[in-house]
N, CA and C atoms as a LAMMPS dump frame, in Angstrom:
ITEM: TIMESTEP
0
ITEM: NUMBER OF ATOMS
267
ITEM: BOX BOUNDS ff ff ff
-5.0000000000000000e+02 5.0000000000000000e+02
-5.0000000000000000e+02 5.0000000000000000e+02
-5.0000000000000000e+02 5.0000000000000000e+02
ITEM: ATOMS id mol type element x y z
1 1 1 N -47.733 365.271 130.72
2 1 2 C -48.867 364.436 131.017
3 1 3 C -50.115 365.266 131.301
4 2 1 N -50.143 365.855 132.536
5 2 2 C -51.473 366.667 132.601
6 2 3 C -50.885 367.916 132.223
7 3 1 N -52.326 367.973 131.288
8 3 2 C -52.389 369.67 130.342
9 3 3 C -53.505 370.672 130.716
10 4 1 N -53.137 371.925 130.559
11 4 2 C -54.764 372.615 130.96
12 4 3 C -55.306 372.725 129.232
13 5 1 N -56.476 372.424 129.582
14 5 2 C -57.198 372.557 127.816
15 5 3 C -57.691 374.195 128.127
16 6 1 N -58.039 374.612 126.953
17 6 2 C -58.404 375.897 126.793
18 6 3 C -59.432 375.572 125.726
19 7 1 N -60.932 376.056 126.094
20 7 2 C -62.455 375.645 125.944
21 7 3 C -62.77 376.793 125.708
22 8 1 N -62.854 377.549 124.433
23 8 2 C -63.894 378.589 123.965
24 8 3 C -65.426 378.232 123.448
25 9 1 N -66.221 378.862 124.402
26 9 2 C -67.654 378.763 123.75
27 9 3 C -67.745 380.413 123.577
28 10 1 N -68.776 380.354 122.948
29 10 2 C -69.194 381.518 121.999
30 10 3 C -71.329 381.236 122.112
31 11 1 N -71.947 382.433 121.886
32 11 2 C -73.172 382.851 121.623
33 11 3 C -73.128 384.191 121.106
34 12 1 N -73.977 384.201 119.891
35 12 2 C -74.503 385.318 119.437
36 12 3 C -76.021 385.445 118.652
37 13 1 N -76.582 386.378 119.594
38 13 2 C -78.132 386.763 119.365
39 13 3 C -78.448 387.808 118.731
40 14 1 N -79.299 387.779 118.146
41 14 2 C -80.197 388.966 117.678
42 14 3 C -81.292 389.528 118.043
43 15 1 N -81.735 390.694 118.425
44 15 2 C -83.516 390.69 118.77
45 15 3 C -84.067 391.175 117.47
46 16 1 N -85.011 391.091 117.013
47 16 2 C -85.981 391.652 116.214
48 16 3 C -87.605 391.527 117.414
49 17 1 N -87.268 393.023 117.578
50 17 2 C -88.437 393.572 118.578
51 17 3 C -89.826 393.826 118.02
52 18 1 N -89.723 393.964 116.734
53 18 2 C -91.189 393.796 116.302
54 18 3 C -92.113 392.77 116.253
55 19 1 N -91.19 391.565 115.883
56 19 2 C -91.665 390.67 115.442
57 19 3 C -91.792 389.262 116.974
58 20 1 N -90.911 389.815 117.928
59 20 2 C -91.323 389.518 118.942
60 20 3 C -90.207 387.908 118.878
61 21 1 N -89.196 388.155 118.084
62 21 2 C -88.175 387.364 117.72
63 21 3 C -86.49 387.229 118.109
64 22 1 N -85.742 385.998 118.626
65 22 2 C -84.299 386.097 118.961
66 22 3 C -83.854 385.214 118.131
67 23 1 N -82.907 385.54 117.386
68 23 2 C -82.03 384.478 116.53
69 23 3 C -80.67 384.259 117.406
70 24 1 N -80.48 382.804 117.613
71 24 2 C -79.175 382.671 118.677
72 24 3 C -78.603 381.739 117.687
73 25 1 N -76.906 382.146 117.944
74 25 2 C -75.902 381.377 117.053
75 25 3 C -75.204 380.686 118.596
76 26 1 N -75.057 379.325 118.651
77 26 2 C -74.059 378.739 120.135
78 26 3 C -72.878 378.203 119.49
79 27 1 N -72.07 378.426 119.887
80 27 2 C -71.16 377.285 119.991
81 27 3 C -70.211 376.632 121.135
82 28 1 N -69.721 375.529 121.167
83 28 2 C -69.309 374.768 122.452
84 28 3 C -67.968 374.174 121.703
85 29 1 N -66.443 374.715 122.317
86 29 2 C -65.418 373.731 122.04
87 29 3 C -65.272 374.637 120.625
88 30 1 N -65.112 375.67 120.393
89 30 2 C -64.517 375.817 118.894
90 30 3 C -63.444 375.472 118.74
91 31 1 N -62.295 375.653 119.686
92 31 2 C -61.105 375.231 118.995
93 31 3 C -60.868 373.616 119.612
94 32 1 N -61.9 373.009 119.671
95 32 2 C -61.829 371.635 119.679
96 32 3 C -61.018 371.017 120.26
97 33 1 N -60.268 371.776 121.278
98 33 2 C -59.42 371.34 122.71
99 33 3 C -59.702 370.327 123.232
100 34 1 N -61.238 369.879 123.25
101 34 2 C -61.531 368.698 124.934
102 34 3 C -60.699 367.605 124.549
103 35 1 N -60.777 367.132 125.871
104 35 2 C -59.885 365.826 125.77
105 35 3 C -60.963 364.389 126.474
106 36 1 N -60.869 363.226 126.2
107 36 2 C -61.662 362.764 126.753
108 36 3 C -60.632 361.432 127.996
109 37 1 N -59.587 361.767 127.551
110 37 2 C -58.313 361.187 128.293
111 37 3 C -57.779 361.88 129.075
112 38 1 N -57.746 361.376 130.299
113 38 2 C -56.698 362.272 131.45
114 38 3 C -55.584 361.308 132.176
115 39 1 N -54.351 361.463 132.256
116 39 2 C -53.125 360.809 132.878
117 39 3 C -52.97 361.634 133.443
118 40 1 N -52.604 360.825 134.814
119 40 2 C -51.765 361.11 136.121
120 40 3 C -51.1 360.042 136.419
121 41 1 N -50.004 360.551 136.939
122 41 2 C -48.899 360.158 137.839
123 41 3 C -48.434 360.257 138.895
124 42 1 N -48.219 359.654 139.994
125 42 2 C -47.917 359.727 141.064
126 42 3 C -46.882 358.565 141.658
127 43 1 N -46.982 358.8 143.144
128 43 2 C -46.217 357.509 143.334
129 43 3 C -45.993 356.18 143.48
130 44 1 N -47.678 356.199 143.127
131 44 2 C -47.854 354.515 143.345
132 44 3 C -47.887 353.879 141.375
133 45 1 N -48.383 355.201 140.534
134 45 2 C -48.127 354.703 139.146
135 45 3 C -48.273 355.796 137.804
136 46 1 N -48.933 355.448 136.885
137 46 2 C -49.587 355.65 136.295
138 46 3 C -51.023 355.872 135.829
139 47 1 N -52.249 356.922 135.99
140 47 2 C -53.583 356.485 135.836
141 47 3 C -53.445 357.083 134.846
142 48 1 N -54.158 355.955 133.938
143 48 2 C -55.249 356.438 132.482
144 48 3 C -56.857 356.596 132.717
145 49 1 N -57.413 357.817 132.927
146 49 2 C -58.97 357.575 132.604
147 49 3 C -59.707 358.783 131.475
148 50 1 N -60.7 357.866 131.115
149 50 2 C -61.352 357.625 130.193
150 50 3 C -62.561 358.164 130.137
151 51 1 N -63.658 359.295 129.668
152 51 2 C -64.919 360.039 130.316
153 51 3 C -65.271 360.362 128.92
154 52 1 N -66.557 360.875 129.254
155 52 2 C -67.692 361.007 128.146
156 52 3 C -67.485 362.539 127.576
157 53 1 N -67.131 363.061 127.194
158 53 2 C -67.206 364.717 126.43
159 53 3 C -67.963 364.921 125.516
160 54 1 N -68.48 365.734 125.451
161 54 2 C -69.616 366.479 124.451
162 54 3 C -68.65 366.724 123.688
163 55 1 N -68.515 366.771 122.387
164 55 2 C -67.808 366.974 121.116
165 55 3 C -67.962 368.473 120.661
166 56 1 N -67.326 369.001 120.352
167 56 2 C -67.351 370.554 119.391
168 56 3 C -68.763 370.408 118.634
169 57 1 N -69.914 371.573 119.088
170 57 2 C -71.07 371.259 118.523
171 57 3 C -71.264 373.145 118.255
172 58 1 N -72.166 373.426 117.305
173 58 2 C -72.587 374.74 116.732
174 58 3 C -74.39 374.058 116.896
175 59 1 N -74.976 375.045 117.42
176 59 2 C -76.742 375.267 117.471
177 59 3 C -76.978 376.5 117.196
178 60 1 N -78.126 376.386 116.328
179 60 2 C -79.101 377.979 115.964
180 60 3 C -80.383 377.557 117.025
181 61 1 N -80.633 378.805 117.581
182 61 2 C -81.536 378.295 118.479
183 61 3 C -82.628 379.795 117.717
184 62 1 N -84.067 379.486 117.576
185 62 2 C -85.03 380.37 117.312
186 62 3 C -86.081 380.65 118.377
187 63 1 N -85.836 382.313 119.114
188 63 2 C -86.642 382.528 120.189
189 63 3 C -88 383.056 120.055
190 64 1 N -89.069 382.375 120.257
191 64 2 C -90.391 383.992 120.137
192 64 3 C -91.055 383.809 121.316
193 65 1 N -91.12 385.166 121.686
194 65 2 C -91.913 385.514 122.318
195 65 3 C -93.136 386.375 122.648
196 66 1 N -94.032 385.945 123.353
197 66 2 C -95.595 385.744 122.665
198 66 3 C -95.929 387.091 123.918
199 67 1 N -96.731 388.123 123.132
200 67 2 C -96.943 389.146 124.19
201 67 3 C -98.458 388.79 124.398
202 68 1 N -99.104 388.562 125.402
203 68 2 C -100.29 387.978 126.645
204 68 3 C -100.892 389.467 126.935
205 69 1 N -100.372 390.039 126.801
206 69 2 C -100.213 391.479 127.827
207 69 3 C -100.76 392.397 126.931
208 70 1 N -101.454 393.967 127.41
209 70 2 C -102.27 395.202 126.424
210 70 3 C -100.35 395.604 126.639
211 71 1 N -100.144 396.141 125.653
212 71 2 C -99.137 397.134 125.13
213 71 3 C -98.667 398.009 126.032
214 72 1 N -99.884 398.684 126.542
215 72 2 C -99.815 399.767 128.154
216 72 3 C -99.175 399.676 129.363
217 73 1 N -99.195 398.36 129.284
218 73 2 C -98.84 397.433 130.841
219 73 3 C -97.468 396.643 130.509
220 74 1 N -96.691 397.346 131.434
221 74 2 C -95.515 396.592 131.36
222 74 3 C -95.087 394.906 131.868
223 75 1 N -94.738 393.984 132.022
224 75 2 C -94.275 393.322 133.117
225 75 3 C -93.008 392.296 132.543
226 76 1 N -92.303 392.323 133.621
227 76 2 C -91.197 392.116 133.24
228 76 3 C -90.998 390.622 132.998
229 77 1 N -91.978 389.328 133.68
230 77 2 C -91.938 388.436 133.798
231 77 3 C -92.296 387.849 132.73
232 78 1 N -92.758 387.993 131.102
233 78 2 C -93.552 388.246 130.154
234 78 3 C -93.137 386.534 129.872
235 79 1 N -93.82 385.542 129.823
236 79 2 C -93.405 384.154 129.265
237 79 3 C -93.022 384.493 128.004
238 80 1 N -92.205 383.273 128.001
239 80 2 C -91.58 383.102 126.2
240 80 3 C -91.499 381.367 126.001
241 81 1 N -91.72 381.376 124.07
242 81 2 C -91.509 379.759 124.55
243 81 3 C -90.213 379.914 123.515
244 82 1 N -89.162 378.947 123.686
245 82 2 C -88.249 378.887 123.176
246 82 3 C -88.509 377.481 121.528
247 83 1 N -87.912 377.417 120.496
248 83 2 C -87.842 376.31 119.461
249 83 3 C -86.643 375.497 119.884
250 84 1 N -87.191 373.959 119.77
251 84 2 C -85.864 373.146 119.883
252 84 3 C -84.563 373.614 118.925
253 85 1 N -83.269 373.19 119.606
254 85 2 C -82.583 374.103 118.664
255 85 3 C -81.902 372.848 117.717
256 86 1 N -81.356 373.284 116.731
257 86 2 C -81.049 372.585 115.332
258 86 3 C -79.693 372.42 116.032
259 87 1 N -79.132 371.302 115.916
260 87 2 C -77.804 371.249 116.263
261 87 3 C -77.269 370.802 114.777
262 88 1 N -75.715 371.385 114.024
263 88 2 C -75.284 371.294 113.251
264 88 3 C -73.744 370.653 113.658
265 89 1 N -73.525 369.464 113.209
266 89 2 C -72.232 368.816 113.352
267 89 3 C -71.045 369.32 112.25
């Protein structure tokens, strides 16, 4: 009845430092484990319940970030804006 699921997510990025660019690969649930059903048992019965799960999803996410700053001057706080990311079913 109750099982432990086993939930691999995964990310992989790239920088391209010239161009002031991150290419991100996500994924959530590759081996497509979730469950959206859980049973228990005890002594008064049986419970069935029933919940919302995010489904096995893959996103490319595209990062740039915008240098504000002279070249000379470091700072570490440097804003970035991120692109909505493409989700692929």
């Amino acid at each position: 009845m109750n099982r432990d699921e086993v939930v691999w997510n995964m990310t992989l990025s790239r920088t391209i430092p010239k161009a002031n660019l991150t290419i991100s690969a996500e994924g959530f649930d590759i081996l497509g484990q979730l469950s959206n059903r859980r049973f228990t048992v005890n002594e008064q019965g049986r419970t069935e319940t029933y919940t919302n799960v995010t489904p096995r999803y893959f996103m490319l996410k595209l990062t740039y970030r915008f240098n504000k700053f002279p070249k000379n001057k470091k700072n570490n706080g440097m804003p970035f804006i991120s692109m909505p990311p493409v989700f692929i079913p």
